[in-house]
C-alpha positions as CSV (number, residue, x, y, z in Angstrom):
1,X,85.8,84.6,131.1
2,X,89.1,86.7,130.0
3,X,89.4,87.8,126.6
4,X,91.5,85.4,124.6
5,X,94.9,86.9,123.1
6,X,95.3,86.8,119.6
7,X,99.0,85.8,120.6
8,X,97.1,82.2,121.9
9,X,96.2,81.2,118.7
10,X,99.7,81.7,116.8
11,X,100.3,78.2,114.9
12,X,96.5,77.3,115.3
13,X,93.5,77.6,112.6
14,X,91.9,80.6,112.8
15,X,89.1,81.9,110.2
16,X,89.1,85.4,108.8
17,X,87.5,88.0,106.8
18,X,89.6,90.3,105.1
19,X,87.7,93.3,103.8
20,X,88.7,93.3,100.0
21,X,87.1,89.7,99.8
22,X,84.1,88.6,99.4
23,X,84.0,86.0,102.2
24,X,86.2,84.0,105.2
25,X,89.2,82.0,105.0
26,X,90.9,79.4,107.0
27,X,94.6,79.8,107.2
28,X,97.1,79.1,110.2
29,X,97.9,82.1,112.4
30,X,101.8,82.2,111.6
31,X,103.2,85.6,113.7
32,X,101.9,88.8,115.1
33,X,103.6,92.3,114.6
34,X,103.0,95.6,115.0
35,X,100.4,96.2,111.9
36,X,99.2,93.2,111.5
37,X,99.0,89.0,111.1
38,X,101.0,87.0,108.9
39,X,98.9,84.0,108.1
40,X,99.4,80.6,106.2
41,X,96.6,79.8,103.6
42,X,96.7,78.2,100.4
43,X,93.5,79.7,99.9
44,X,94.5,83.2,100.0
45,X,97.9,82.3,98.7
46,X,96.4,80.9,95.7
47,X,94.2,83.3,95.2
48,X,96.5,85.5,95.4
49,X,99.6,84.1,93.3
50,X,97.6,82.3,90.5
51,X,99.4,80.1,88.5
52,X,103.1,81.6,90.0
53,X,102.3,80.0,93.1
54,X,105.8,78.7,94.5
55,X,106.7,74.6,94.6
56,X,104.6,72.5,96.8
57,X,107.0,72.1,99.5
58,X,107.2,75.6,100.3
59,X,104.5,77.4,102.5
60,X,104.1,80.6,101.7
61,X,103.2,83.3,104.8
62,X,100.8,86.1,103.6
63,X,100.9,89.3,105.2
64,X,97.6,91.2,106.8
65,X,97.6,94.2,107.9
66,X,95.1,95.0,110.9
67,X,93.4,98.0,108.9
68,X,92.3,94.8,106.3
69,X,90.7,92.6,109.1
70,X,87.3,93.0,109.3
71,X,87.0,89.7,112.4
72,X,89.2,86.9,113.7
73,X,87.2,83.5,114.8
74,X,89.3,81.4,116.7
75,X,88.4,78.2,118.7
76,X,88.9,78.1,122.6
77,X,90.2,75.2,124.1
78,X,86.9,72.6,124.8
79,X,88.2,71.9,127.7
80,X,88.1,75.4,129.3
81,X,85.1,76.3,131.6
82,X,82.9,78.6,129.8
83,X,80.1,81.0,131.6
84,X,77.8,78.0,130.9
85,X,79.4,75.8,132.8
86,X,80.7,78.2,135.9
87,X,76.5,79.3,136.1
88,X,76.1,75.5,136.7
């Protein structure tokens, strides 16, 4: 089975940890550059923001850089073949 690309999961859910908290979060995989992720998570954004989070309509994009990333989890597609299925 190939490695999946962290490019495959821009605009899909992803979890991650981010090493100055204390556990996961969800958010949506916005864009990838050269030091890092920029991911959409009103989790993260409200934790983040507080009460100076911006009107509901907009979607903030948080910035991550790859030093801060302590794992990615993403979900392959179901329908793939997995090593299971190809020992069958």
């Amino acid at each position: 089975m190939a490695t999946p690309k962290l490019e495959s999961y821009v605009d899909h859910r992803i979890m991650l940890r981010v090493s100055l908290r204390e556990s996961a979060v969800t958010a949506i995989l916005r864009a990838i550059d050269e030091h890092g992720i920029w991911i959409e998570s009103t989790e993260l954004t409200d934790e983040l923001l507080g009460s100076k989070r911006p009107p509901s309509r907009l979607k903030p994009v948080v910035f991550v850089p790859f030093t801060q990333l302590q794992y990615v989890l993403g979900v392959l597609d179901e329908a793939a073949p997995t090593i299971i299925d190809n020992a069958a």
